[in-house]
N, C-alpha and C positions, 0 to 999 in steps of 0.2 A: 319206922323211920321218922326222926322230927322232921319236922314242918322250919327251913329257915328262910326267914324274911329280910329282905336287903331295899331298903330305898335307894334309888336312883334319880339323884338329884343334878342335872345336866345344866351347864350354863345357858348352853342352846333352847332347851325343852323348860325351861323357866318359867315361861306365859303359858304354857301346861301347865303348870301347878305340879304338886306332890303326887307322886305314882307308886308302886309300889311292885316288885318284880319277885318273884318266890321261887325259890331253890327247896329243892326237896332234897337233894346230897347234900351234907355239910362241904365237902371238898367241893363243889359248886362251887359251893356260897361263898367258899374261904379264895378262890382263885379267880372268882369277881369281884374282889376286895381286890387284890393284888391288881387283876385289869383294870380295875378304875383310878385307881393311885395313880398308876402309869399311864393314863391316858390321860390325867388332869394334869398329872407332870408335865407329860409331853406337850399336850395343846397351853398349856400356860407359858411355857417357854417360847412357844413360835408364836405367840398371839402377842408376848410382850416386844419381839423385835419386830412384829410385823404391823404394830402400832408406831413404831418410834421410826420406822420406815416412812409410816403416814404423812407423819410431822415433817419429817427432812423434806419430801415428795412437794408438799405445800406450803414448804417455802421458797420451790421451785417456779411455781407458776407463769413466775413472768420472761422464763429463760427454756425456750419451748423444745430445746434439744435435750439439755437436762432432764426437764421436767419428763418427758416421751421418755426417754430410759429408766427413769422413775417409776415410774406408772409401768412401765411392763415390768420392772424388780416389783411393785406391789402385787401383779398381779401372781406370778410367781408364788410370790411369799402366801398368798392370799391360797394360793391352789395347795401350796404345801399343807397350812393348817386342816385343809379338808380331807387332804390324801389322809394325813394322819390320824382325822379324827375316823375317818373310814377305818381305816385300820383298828383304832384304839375300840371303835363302836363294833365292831366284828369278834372281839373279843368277849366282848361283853354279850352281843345276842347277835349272832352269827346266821347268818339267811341261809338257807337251803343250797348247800354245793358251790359257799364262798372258797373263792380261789384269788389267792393275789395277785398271780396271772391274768385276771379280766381286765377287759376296758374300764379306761377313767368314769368311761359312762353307763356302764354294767354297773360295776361294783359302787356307785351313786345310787343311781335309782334302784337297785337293789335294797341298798343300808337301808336309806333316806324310806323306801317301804317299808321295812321290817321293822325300823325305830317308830313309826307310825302304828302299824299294827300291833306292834306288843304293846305300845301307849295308848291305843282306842284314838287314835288320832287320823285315820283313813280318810278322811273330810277333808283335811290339811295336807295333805300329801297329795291328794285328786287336784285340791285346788292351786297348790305350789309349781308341779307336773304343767298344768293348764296356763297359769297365766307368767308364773317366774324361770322356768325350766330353758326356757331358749335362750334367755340375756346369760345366762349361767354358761350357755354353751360358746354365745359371743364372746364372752370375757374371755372363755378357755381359748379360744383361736386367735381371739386379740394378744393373750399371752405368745 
């Protein structure tokens, strides 16, 4: 059986650097092509309104009822690119007994470890978990 090789180049995993992910079935390799297409699809389209939301949001600032509707549509928007990149990232390298059915907060620290571990990145996940993981949870309830 070849040996096929697929780089995974993530917007997010950027300050990673170059990785490298190995499919040993071609039909693998060929239908993580097709997952990543459509996850870059996906998250470039929600990331491009969910920037131009930003803008509109801060030019709200000085009008505090606006602005507080705002900012929970950002946050919204902001929760949506992650649902989907969960999604989109599950495709791609799928944790042990993922179901779409879990919690927002399963199916996070789930990915967010598995994308970590298959990147040798475990160090970065301990320390994200430890010191950024709570405010992630505030925003979601703020939302």
């Amino acid at each position: 059986m070849q040996l096929c090789t697929y780089t995974i180049v993530r917007a997010h995993l950027r300050k990673m650097g170059n990785h490298e992910k190995n499919y040993e079935d071609k039909n693998d390799f060929l239908k993580a092509g097709v997952a990543m297409q459509k996850y870059q699809e996906i998250h470039n389209i929600i990331r491009k309104d969910y920037m131009e939301l930003l803008k509109v949001t801060e030019g709200h600032k000085s009008e505090p009822t606006e602005f507080d509707s705002l900012y929970r549509a950002c946050l919204k928007s902001l929760f949506s690119i992650i649902e989907a990149d969960i999604y989109g990232l599950n495709n791609l390298d799928e944790y042990e007994n993922y179901s779409d059915r879990d919690s927002f907060e399963i199916k996070f620290k789930k990915t967010f470890k598995q994308v970590c571990l298959t990147w040798n990145k475990t160090e970065l996940q301990k320390k994200y978990f430890d010191e950024k993981y709570g405010g992630l949870r505030v925003k979601k309830e703020t939302r």
